[in-house]
C-alpha positions in Angstrom: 4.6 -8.9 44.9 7.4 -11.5 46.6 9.1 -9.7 49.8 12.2 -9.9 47.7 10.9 -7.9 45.1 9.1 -5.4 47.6 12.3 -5.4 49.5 14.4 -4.2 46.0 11.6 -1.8 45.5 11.9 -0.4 48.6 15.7 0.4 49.1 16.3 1.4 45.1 13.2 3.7 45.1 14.3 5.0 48.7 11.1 4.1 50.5 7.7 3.6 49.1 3.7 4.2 49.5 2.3 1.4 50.9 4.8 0.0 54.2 5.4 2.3 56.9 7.3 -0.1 58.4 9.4 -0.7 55.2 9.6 2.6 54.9 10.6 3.2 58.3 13.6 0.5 57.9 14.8 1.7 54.4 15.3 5.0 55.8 17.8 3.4 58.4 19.1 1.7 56.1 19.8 4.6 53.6 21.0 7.0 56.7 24.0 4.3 57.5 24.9 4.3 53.9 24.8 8.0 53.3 26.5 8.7 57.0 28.9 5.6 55.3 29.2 7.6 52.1 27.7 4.5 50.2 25.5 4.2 47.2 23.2 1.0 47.2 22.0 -0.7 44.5 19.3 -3.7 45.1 18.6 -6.7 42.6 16.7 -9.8 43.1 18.6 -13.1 42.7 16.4 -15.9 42.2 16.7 -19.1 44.6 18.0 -21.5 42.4 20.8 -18.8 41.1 21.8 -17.7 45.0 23.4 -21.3 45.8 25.9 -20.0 48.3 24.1 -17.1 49.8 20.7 -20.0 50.7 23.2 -23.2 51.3 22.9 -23.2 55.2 18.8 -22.8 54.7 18.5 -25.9 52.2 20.8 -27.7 54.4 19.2 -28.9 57.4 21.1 -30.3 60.3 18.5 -32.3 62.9 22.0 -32.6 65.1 22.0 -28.9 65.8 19.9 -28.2 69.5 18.9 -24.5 69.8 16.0 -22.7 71.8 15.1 -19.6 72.7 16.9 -17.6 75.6 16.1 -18.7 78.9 15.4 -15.3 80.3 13.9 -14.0 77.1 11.7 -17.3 77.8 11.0 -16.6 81.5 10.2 -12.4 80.5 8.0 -13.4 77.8 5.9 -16.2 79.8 5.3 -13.7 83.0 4.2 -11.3 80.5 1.6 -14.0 78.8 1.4 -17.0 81.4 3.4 -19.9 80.5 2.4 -22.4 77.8 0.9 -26.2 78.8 3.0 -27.3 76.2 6.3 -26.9 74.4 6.5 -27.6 70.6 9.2 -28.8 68.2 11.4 -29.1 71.2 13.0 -32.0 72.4 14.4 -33.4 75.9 17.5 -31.1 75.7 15.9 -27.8 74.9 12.3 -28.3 76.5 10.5 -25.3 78.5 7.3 -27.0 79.3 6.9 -30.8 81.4 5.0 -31.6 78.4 6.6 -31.0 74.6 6.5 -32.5 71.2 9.3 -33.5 69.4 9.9 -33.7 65.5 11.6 -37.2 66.0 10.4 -39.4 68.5 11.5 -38.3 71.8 11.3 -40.7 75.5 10.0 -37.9 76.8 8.2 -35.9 74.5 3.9 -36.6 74.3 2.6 -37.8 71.1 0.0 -36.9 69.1 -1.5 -38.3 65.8 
């Protein structure tokens, strides 16, 4: 079974047997829409049918630079120890000396 399908399943059955962690979500979700006076109704739209709704997924911009939060960084690292190397990251969004980037970077180690 897809997650899409288990994820219909799940919030049309009102929770199920074999997730407690779906379980423990589709009850949240079915408290907000009771509390919200709200029926829901789940139905699985195939990719190629749900154009708009995946456009920004089967679009890929390479000019976008994103990362993770420098604190949520720093929190996670102190927790863990920090990494030797960063990858898919490039010159603007490193957190390591040493990173890889998907296109070649100055900066950036390679490896083949």
């Amino acid at each position: 079974m897809s997650d899409n399908t288990t994820a219909v399943a799940y919030i049309n059955n009102m929770g199920g047997i074999k997730s407690m962690g779906c379980n423990a979500i589709v009850f949240e979700i079915w408290s907000w829409a009771r509390a919200s006076n709200i029926w829901l109704s789940a139905a699985h739209i195939p990719g190629v049918a749900n154009v708009i709704a995946d456009s920004n997924s089967r679009n890929f911009s390479h000019s976008s630079e994103w990362s993770i939060n420098k604190d949520i960084f720093n929190t996670i690292t102190n927790y863990l120890g920090k990494p030797d190397i960063d990858l898919f990251a490039t010159r603007l969004n490193n957190k390591t000396k040493k990173f890889i980037s998907w296109k070649p970077d100055p900066d950036g180690c390679f490896y083949y």
